[in-house]
N, C-alpha and C positions, 0 to 999 in steps of 0.2 A: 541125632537131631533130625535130619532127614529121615530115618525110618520112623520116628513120633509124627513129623509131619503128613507123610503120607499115610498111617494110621487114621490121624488125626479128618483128614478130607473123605476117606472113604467111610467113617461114620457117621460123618457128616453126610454125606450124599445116601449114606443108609436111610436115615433119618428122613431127608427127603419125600424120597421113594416111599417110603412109607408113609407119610404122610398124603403124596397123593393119589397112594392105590386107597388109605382111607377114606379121604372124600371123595374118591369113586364111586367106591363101594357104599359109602352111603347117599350119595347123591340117588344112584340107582333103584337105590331103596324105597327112595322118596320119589322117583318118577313112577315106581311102579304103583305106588298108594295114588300120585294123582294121575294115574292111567293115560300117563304121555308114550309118546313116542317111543319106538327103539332107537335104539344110536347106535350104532358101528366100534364098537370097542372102545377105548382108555380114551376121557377127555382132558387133555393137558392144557395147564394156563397156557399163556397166548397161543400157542400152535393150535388146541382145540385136538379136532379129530383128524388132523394134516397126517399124521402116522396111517393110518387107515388108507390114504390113499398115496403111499412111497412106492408100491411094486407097481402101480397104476399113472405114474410121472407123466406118461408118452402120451395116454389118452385116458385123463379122467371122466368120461363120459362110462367108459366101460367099466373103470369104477362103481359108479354110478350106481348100473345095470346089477354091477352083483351084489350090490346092499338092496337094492330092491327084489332080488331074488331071493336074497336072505333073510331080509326084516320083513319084507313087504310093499305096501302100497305107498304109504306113509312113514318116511324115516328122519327125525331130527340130528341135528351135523351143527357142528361148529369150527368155522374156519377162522385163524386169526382170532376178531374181536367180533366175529359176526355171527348170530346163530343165523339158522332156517331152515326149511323143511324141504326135503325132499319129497315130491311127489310125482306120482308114477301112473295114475289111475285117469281115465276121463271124468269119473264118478266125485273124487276129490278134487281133481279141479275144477269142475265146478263149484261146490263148494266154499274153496279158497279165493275162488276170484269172480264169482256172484254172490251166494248165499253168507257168505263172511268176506265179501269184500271190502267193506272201508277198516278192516282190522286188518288185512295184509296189504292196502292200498301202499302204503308209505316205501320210499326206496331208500337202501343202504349211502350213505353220505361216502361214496370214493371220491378220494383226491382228484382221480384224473379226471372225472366227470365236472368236478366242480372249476378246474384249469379251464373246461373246456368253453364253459357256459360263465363267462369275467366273474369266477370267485364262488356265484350263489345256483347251483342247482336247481333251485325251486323257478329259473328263466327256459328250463328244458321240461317240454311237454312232456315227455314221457317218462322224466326221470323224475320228475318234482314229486312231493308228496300228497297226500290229497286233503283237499280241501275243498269250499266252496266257491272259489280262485277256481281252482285246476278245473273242478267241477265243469263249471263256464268256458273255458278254455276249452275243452275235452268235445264240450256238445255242438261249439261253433265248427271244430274242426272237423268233427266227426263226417259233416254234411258232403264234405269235398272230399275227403281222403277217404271215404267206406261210402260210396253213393248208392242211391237208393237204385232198385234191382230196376230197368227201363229206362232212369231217367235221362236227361241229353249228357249230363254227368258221367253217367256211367256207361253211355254208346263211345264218349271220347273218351274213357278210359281203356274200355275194350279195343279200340283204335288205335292205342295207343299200346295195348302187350300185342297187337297184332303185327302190328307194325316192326317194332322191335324183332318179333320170331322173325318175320320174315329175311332179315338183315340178319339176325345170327344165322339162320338157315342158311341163307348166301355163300356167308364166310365159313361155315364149315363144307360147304361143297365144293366152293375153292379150293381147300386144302384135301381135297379126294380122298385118296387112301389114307393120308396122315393125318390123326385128330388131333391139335393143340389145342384144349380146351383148359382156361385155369380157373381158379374159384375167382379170381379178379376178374376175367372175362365175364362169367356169370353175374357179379357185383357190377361191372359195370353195363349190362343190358338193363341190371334194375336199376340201378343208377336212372340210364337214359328214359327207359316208362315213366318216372315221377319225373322225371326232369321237362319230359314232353305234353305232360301231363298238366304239371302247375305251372311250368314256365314256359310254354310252347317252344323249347327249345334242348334238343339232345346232340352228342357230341360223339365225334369220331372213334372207334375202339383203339386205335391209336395213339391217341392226344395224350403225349407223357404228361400233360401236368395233370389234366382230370385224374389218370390214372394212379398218382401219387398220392393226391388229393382224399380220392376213393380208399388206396391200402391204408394210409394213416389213420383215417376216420375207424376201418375197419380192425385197425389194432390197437388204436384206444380205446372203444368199447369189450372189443375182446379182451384186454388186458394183455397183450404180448408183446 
């Protein structure tokens, strides 16, 4: 009975398997007639192409790097339930985010983004989808946060990363021979630029809440 059973599960899982090295393989078939994208090997329901990047766990960026050295410029991926394109070229992305840009304006709906903004996404400038909303949105805010190249906007923004080096300058020469520099240090000098910036008001590189404040922000968008 048990040896029928376990017969029984491994033709089962043959079966499988075979099923979806078939629509793979024909899937393949049919990217290659509408002259899409390469892909990085075997796409499985929900995982996608996650296989692809298992020996790369530590640092999927170097992943990354070697589908683009090995498909190219342009590589399509599917992670989860999400497809999208890898690209690697200045050439394509312009393309993707000028010349075709209201066809990849739109952004992927993650949970944590939407916790982050009461529920709805579409309340986060940069995350919301695009429209002629965001549009408006986009070109008000543009004027203050990317100031025109002289304007008194942009002498107090310059003032304002100046200001900041100087103050990280400081605190690394205090610490002489020993550099304690962490990626939150650096997050929070940017931190303090816009902070000085739009709210004439920047804060200590000490201040444990700011600094909490800053990591969390900075691992819910990264997802970690």
């Amino acid at each position: 009975m048990i040896s029928l059973s376990a017969s029984w599960l491994s033709g089962f899982w043959c079966i499988v398997i075979g099923i979806l090295f078939y629509l793979n393989f024909n899937k393949s078939k049919e990217d290659k007639k509408r002259n899409d994208p390469p892909t990085p090997g075997l796409c499985l329901p929900i995982v996608g192409h996650m296989l692809s990047l298992v020996k790369y766990a530590n640092d999927p960026w170097k992943g990354f790097d070697s589908f683009r050295k090995k498909f190219g410029d342009v590589v399509y991926m599917r992670l989860g339930g999400y497809d999208f394109l890898l690209i690697s070229s200045v050439k394509h992305m312009k393309e993707v985010l000028i010349t075709k840009g209201e066809l990849f304006a739109n952004r992927p709906h993650f949970e944590r983004y939407k916790s982050v903004f009461g529920g709805d996404q579409e309340n986060a400038l940069a995350l919301c989808d695009w429209s002629e909303l965001q549009k408006q949105r986009r070109t008000m805010a543009q004027a203050s946060i990317i100031p025109r190249y002289g304007s008194k906007l942009f002498e107090n923004l310059d003032t304002c990363i100046n200001e900041e080096m100087l103050i990280l300058n400081a605190i690394l020469t205090d610490q002489r021979d020993v550099i304690k520099l962490s990626k939150l240090d650096i997050l929070v000098s940017t931190f303090n630029i816009f902070s000085n910036y739009l709210c004439s008001q920047r804060f200590d590189y000490g201040n444990e809440e700011m600094r909490k404040q800053i990591h969390d922000y900075d691992a819910i968008f990264l997802g970690y």
